[in-house]
DSSP file (Angstrom, degrees, kcal/mol; ACC not computed):
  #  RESIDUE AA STRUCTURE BP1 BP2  ACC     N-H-->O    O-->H-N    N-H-->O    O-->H-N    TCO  KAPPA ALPHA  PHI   PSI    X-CA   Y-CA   Z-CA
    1    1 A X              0   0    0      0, 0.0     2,-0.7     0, 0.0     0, 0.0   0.000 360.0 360.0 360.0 148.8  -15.8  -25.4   44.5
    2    2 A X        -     0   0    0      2,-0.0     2,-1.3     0, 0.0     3,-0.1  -0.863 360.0-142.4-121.5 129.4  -16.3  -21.6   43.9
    3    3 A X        -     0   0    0     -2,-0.7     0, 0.0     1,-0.2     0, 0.0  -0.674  15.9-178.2-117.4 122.2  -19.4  -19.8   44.9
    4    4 A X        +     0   0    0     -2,-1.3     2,-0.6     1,-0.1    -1,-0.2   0.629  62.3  95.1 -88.5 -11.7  -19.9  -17.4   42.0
    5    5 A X        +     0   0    0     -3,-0.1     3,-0.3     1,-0.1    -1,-0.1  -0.729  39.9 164.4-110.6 126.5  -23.1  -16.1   44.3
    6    6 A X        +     0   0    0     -2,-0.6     4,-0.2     1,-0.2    -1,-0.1  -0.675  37.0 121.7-126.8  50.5  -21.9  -12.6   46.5
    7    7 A X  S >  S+     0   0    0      2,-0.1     3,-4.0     3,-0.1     4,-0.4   0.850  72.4  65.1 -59.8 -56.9  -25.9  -11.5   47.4
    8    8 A X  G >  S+     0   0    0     -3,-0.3     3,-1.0     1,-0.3    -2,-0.1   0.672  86.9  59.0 -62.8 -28.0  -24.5  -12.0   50.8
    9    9 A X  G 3  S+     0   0    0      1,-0.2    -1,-0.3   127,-0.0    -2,-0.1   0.700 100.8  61.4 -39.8 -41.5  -22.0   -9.0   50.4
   10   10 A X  G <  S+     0   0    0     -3,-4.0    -1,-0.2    -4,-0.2    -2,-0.2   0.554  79.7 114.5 -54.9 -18.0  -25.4   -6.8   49.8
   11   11 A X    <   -     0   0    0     -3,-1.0     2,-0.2    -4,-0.4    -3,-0.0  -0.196  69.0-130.5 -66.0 152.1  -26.5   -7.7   53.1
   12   12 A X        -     0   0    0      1,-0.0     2,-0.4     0, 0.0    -1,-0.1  -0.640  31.1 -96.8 -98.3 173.9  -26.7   -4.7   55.6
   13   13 A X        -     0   0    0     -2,-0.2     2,-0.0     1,-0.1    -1,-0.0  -0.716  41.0-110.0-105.7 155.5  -25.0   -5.0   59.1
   14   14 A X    >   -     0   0    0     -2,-0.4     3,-2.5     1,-0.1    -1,-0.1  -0.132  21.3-121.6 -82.0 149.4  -27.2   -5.8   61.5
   15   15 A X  T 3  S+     0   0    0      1,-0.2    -1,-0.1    -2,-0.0    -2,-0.1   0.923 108.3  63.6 -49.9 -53.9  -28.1   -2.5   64.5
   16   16 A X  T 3  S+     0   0    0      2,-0.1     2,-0.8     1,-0.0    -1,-0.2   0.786  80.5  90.1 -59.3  -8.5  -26.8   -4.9   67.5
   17   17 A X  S <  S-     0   0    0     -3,-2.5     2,-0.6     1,-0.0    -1,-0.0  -0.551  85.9-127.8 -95.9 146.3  -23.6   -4.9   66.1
   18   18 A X        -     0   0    0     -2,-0.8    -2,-0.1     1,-0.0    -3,-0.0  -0.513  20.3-130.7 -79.0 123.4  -21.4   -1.6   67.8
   19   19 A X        +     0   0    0     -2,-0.6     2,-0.3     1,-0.0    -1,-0.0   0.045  28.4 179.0 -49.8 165.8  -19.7    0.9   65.2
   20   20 A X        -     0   0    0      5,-0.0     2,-0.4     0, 0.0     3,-0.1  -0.902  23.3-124.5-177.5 147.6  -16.5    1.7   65.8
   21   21 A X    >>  -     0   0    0     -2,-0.3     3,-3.7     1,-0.1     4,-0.9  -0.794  33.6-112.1 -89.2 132.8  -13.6    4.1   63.9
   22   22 A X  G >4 S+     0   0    0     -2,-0.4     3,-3.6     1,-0.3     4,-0.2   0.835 117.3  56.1 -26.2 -78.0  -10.2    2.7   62.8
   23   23 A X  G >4 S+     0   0    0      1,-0.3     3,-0.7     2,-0.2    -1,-0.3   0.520  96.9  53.4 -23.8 -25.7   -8.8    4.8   65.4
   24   24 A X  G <4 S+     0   0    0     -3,-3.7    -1,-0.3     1,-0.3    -2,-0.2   0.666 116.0  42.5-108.5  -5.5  -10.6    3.7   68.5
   25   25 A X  G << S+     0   0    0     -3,-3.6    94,-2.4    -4,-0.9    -1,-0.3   0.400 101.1  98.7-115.8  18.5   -9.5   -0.3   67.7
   26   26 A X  E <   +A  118   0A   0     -3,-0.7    92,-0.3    92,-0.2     3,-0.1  -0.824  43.9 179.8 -90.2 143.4   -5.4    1.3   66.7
   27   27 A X  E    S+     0   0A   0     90,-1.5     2,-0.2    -2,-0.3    91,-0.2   0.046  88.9  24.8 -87.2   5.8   -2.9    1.0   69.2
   28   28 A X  E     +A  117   0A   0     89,-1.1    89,-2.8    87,-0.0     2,-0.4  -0.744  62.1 161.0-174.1  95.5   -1.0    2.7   66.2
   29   29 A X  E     +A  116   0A   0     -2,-0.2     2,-0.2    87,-0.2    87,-0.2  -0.744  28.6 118.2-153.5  83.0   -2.1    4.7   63.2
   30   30 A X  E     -A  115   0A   0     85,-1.2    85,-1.8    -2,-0.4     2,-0.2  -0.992  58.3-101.0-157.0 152.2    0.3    6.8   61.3
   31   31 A X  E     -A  114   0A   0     -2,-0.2    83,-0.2    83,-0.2     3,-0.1  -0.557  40.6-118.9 -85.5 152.2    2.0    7.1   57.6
   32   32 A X        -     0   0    0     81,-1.3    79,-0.2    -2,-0.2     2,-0.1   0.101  59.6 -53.5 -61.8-174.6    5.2    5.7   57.2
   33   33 A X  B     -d  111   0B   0     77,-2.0    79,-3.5     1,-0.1     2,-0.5  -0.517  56.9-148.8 -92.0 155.2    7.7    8.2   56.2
   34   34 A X        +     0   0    0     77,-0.2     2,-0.2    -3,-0.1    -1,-0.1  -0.952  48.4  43.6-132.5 120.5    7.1   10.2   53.4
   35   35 A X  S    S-     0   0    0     -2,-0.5     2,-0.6     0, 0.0    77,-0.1  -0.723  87.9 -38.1 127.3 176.9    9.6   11.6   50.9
   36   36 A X        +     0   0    0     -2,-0.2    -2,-0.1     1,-0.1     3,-0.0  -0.423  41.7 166.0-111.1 128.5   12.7   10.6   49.2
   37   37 A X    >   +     0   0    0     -2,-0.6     3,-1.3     1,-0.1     4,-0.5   0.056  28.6 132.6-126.9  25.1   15.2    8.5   50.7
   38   38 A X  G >   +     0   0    0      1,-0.3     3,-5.2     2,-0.2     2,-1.3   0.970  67.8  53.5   1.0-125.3   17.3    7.5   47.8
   39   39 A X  G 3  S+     0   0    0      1,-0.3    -1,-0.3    31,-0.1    -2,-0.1   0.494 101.8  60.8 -11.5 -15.9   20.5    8.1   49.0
   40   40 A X  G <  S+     0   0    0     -2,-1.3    31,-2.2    -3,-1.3    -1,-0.3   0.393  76.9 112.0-109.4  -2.7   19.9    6.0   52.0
   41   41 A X  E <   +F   70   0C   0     -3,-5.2     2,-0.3    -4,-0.5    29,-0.2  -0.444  46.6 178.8 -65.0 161.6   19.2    2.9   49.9
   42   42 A X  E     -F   69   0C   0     27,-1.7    27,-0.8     7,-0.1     2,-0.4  -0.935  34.5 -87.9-177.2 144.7   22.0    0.3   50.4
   43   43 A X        -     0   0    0     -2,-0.3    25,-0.0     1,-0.1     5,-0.0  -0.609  63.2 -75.8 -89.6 150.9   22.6   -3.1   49.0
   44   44 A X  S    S+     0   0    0     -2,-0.4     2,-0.2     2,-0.1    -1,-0.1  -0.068  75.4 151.7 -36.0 122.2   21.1   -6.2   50.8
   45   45 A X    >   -     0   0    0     -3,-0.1     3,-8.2     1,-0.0    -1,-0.0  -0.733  62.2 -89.8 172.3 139.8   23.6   -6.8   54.3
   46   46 A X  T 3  S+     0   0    0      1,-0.3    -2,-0.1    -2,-0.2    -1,-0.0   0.555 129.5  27.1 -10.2 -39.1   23.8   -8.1   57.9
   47   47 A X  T 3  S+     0   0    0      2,-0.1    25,-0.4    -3,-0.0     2,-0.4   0.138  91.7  94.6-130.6  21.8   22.9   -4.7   58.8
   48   48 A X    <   -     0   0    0     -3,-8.2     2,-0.3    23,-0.1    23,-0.1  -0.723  65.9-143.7 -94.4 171.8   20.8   -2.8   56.0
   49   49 A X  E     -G   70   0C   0     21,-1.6    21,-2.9    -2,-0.4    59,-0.2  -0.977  19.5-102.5-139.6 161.6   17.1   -3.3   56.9
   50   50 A X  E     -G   69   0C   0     57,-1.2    19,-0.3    -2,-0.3    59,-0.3  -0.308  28.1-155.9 -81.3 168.3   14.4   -3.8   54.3
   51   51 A X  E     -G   68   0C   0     17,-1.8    17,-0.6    57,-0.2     2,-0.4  -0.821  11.0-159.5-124.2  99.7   12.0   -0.7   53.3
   52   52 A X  E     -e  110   0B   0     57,-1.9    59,-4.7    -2,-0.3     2,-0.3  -0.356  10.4-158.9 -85.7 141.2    9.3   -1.9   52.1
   53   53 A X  E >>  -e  111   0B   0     -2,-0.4     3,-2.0    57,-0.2     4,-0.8  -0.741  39.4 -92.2-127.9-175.8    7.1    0.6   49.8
   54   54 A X  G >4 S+     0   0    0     57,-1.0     3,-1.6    -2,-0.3    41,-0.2   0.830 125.0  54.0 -52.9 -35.7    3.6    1.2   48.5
   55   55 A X  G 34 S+     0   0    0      1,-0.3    -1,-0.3    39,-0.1     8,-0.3   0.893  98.5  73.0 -47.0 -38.5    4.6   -1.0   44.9
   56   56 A X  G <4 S+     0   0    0     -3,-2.0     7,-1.4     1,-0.1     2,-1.3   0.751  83.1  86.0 -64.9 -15.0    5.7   -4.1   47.6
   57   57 A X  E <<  +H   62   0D   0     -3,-1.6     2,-0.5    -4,-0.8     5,-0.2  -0.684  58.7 164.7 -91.3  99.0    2.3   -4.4   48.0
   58   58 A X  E >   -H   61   0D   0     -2,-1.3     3,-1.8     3,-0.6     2,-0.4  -0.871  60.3 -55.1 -99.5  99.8    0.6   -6.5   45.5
   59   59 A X  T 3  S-     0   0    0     -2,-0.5    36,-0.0     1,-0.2     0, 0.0  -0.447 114.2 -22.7  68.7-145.3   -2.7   -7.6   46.2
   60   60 A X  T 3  S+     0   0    0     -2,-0.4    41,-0.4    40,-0.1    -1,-0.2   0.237 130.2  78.6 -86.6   9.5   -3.3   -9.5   49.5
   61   61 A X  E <  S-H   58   0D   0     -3,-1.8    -3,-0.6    39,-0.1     2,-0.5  -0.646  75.5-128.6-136.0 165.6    0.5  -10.2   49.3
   62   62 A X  E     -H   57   0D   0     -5,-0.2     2,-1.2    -2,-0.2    -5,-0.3  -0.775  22.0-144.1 -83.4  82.2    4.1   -8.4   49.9
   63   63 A X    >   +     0   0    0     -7,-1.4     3,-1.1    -2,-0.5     4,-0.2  -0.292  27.1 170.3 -81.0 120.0    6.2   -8.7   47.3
   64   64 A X  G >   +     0   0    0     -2,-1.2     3,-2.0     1,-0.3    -1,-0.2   0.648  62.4  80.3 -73.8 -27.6    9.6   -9.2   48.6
   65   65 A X  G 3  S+     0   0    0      1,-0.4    -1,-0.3    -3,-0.1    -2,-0.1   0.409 104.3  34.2 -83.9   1.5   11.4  -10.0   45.4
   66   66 A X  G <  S+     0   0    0     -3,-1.1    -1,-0.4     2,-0.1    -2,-0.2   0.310  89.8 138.7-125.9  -0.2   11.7   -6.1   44.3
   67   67 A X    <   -     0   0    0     -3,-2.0     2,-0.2    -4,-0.2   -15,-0.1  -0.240  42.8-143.9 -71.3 149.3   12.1   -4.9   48.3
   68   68 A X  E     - G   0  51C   0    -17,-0.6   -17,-1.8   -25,-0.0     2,-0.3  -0.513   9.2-136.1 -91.2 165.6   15.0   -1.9   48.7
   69   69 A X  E     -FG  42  50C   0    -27,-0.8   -27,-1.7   -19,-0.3   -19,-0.2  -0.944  15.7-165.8-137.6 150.7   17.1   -1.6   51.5
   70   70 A X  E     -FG  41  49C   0    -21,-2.9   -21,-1.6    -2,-0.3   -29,-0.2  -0.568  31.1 -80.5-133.3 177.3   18.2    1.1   53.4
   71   71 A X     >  -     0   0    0    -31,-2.2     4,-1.7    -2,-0.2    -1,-0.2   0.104  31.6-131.7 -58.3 152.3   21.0    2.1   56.1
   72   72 A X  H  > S+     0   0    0    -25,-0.4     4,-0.7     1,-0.2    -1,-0.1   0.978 109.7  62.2 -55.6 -45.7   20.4    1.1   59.7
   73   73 A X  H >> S+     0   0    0      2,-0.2     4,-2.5     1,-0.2     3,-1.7   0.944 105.6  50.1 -35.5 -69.6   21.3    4.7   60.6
   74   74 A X  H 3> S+     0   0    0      1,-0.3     4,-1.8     2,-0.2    -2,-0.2   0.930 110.4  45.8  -6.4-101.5   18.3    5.5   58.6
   75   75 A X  H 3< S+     0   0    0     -4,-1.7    -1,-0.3     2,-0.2    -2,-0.2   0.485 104.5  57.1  -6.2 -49.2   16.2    3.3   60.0
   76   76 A X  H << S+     0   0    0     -3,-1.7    -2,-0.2    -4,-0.7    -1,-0.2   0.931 105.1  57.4 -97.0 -58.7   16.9    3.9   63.7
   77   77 A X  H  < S+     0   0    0     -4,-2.5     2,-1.3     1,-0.1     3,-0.3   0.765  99.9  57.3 -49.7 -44.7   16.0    7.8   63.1
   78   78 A X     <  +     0   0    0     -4,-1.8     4,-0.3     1,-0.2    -1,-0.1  -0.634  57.5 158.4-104.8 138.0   12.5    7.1   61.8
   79   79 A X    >   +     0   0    0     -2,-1.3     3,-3.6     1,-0.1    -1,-0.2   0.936  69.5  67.3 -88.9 -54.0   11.0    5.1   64.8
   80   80 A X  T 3  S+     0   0    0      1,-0.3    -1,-0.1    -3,-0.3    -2,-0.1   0.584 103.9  42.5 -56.1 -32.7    7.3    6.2   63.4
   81   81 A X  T 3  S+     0   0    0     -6,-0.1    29,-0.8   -49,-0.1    -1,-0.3   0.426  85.4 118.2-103.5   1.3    7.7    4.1   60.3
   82   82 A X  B <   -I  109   0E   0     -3,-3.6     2,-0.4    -4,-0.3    27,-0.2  -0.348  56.2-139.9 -79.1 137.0    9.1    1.1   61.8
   83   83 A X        -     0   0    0     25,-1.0    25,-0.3    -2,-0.2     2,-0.2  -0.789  13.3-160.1-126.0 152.2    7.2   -1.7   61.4
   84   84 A X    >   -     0   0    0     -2,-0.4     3,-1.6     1,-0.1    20,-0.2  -0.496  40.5 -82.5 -96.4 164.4    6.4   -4.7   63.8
   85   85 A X  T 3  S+     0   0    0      1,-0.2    18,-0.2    18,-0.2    -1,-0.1  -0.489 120.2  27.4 -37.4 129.5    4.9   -8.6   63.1
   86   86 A X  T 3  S+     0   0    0     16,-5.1    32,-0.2     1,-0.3    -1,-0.2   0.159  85.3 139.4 111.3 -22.7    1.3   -8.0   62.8
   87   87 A X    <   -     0   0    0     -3,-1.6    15,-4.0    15,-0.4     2,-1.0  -0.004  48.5-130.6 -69.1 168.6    1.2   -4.7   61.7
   88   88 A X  E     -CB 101 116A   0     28,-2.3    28,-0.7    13,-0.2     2,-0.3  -0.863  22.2-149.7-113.4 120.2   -1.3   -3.9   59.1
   89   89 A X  E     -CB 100 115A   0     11,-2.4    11,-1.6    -2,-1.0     2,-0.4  -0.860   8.8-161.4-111.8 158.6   -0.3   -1.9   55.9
   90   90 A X  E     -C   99   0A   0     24,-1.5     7,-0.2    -2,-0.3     9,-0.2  -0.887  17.2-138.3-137.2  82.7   -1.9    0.2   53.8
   91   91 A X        -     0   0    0      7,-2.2     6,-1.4    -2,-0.4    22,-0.1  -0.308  14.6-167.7 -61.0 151.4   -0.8    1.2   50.1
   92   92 A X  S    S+     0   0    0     20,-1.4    61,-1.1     1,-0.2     2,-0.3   0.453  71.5  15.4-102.5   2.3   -1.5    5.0   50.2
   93   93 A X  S    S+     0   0    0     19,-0.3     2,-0.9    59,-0.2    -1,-0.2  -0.985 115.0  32.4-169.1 148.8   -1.0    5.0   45.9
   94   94 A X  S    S+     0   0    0     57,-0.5     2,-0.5    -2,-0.3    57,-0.1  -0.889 133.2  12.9 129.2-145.5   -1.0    2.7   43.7
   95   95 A X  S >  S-     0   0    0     -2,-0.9     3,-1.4   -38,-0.2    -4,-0.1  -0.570  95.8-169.0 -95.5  72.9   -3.0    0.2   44.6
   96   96 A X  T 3   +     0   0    0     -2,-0.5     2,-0.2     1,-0.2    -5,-0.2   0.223  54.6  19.5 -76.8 174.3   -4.2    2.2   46.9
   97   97 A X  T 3  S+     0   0    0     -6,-1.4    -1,-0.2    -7,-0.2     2,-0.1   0.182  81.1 129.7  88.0 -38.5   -6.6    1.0   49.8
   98   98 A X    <   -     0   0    0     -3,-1.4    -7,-2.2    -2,-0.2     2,-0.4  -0.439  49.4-149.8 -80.4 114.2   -5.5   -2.4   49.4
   99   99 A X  E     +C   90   0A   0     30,-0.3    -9,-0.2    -9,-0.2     2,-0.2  -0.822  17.8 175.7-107.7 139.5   -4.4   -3.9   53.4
  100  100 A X  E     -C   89   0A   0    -11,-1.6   -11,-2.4    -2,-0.4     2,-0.6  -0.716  27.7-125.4 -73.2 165.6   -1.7   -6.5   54.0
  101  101 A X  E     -C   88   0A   0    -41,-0.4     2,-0.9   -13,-0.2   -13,-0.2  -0.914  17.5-138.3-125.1 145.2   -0.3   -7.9   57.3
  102  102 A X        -     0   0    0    -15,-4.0   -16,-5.1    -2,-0.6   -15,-0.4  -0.651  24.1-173.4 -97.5 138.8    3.1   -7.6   57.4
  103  103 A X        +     0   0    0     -2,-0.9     2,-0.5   -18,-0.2   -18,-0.2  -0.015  38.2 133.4-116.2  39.7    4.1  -11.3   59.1
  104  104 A X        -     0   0    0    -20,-0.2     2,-0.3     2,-0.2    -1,-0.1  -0.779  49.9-175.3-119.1 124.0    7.4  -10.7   59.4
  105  105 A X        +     0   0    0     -2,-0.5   -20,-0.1   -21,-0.1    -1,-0.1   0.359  68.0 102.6 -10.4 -31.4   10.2  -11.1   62.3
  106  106 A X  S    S-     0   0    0     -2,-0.3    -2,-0.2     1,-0.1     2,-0.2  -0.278  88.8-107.2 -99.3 163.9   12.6   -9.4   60.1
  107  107 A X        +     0   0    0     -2,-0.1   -57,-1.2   -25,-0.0     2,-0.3  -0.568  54.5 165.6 -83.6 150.3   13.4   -5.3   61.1
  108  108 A X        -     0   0    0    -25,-0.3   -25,-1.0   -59,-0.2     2,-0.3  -0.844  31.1-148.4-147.1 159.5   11.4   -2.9   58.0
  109  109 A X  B     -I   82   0E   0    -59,-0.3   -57,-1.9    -2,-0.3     2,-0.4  -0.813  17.3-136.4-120.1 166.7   10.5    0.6   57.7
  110  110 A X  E     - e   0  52B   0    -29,-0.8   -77,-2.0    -2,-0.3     2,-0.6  -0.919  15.5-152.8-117.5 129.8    7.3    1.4   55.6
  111  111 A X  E    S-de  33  53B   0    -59,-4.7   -57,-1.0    -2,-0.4   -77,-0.2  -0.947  80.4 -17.2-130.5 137.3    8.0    4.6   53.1
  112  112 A X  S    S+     0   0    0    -79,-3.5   -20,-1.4    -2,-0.6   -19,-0.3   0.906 106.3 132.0  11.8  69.0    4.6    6.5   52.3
  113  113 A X  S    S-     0   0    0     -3,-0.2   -81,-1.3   -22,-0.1     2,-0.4  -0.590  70.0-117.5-111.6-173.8    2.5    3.3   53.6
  114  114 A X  E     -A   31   0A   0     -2,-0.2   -24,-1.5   -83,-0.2     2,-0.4  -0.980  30.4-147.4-128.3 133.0   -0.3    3.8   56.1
  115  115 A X  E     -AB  30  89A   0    -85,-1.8   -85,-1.2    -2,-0.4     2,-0.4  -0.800  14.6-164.2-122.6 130.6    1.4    1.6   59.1
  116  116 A X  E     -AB  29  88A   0    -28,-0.7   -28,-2.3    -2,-0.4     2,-0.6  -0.978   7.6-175.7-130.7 103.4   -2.2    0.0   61.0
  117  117 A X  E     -A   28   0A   0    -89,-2.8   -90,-1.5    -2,-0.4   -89,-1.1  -0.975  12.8-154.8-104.9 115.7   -1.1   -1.5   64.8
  118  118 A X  E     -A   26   0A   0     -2,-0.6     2,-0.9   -92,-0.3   -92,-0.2  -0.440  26.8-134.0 -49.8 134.6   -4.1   -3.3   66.6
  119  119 A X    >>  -     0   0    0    -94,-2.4     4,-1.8    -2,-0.2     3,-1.4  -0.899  27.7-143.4-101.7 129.2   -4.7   -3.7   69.9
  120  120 A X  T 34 S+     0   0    0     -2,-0.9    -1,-0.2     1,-0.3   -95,-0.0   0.814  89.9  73.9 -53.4 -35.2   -5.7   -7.7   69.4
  121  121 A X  T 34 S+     0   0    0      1,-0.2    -1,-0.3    -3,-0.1     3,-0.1   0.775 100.5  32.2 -15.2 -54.3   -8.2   -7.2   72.1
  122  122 A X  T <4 S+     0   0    0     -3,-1.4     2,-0.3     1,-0.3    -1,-0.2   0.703 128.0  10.3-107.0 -22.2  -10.7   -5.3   70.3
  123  123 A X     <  -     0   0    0     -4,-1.8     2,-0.4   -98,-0.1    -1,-0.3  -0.947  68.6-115.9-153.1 151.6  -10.5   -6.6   66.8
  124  124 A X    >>  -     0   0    0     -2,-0.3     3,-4.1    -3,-0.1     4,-1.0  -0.911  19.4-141.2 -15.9  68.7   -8.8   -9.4   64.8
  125  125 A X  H >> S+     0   0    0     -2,-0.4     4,-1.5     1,-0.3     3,-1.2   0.510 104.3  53.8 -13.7 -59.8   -6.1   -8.1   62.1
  126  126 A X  H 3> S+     0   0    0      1,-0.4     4,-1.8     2,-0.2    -1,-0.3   0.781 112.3  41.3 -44.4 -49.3   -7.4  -11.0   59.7
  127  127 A X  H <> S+     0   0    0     -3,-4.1     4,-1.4     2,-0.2    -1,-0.4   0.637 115.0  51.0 -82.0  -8.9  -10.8   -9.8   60.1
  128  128 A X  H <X S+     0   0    0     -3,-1.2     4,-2.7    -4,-1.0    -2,-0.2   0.893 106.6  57.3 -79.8 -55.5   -9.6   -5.8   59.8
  129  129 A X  H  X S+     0   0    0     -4,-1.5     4,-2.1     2,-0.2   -30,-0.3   0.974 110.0  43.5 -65.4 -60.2   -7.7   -6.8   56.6
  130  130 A X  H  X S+     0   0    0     -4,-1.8     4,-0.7     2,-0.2    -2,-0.2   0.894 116.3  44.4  -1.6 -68.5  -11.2   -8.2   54.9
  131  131 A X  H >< S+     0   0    0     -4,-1.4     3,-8.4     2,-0.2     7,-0.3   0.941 112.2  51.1 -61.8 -59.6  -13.4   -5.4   56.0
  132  132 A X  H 3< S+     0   0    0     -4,-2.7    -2,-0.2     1,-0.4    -1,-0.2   0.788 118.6  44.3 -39.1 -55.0  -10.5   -2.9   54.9
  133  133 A X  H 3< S+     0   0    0     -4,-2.1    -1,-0.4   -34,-0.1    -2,-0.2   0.681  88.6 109.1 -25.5 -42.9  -10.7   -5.0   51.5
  134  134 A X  S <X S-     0   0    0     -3,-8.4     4,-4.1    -4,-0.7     5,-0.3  -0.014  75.9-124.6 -81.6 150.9  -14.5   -5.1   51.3
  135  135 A X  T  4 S+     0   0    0      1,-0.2     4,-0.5     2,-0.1    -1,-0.1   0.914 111.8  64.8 -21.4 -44.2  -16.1   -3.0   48.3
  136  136 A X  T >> S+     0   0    0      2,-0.2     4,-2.1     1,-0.2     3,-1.4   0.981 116.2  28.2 -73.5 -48.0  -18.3   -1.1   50.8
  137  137 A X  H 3> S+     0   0    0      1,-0.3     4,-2.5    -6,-0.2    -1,-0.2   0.981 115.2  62.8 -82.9 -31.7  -14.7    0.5   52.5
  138  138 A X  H 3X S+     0   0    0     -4,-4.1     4,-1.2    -7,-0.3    -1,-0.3   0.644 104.5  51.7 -46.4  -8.3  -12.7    0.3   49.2
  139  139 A X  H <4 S+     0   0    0     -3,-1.4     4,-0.2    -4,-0.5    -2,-0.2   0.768 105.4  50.2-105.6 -40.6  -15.1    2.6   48.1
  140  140 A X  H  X S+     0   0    0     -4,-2.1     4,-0.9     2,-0.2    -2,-0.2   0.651 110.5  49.3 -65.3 -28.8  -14.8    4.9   50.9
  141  141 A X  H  X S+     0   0    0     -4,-2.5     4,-2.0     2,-0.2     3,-0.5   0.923 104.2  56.7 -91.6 -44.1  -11.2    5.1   50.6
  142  142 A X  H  < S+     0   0    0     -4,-1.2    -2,-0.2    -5,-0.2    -1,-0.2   0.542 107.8  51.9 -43.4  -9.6  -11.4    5.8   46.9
  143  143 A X  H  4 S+     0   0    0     -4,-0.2    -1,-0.2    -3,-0.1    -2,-0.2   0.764 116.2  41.4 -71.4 -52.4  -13.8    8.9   48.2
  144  144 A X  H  < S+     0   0    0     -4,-0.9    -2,-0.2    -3,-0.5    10,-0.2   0.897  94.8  95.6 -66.8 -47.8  -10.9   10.0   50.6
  145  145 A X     <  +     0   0    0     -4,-2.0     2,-0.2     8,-0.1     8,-0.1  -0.026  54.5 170.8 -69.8 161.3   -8.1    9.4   48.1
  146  146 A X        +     0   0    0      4,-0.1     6,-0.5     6,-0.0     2,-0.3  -0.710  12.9 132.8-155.4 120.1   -6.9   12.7   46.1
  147  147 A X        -     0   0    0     -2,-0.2     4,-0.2     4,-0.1     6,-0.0  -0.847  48.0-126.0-171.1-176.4   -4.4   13.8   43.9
  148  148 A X  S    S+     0   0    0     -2,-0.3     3,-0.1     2,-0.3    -1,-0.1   0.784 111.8  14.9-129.8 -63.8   -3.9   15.8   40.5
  149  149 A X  S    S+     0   0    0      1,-0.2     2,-0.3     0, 0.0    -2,-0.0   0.737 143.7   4.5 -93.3 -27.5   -1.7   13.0   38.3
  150  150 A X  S    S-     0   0    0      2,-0.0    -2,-0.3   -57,-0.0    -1,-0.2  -0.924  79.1-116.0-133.8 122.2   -2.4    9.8   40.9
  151  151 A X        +     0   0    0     -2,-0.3   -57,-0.5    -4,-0.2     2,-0.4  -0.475  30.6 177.7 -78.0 136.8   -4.7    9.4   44.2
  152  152 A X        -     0   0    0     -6,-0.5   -59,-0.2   -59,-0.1     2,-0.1  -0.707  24.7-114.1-159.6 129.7   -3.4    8.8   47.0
  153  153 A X              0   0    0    -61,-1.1    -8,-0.1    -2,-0.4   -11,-0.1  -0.066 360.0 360.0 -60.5 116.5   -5.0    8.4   50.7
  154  154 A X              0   0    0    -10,-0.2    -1,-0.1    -2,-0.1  -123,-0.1   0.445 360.0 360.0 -91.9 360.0   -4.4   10.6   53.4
């Protein structure tokens, strides 16, 4: 069954609950690397690692079936963009706003993503990716976003 009525979405949130900034619940909050890495692309092998970019993101989903890969060398050098199970991404253009969790084991870099690490403590990824989702903060990142031919969040 589908419940076509979203009133509840209107609701405001209630005073007892405590505000909080992306930042203060990130163990981790930084763009993936940004800029053209071409040349470090590599076919699929025992030792390329994937890069997943802002198009892989589709929706709520990854999609893998278009993923590059690029040299390990590569890789190793940007530490900042390297991404773990759990991590939360963030297309910055595109579809921009839109959060996924990247659920996989396998080694990645993120190229001009917004890379989201949690400390599990404080917040629930699941519930992070939702709110991140919801109108009320799509709407706020479409405020943020800027660009002259595309938008794209910074």
């Amino acid at each position: 069954m589908v419940i076509e009525n979203r009133s509840y979405l209107k609701k405001t949130v209630p005073i007892s609950w405590e505000k909080r900034t992306l930042q203060s619940v990130c163990i981790k909050l930084v763009v993936g690397y940004v800029g053209t890495c071409e040349s470090y692309y590599t076919e699929k092998t025992s030792d390329s690692v994937m890069m997943i970019r802002t198009g892989d993101i589709k929706g709520s989903n990854i999609d893998f079936q278009n993923v590059r890969y690029i040299q390990r060398e590569f890789h190793e050098k940007n530490k900042k963009s390297q991404l773990k199970k759990g991590d939360i991404l963030i297309a910055r253009h595109g579809s921009s706003g839109h959060a996924v969790i990247y659920d996989s084991t396998l080694e990645a870099n993120a190229l001009n993503i917004v890379i989201v690490r949690i400390n599990p403590e404080v917040i629930d990824r699941r519930y992070l990716v939702y709110l991140l989702d919801s109108e009320m903060i799509q709407k706020q990142i479409q405020e943020l976003s800027a660009g002259s031919t595309q938008n794209v969040l910074n």
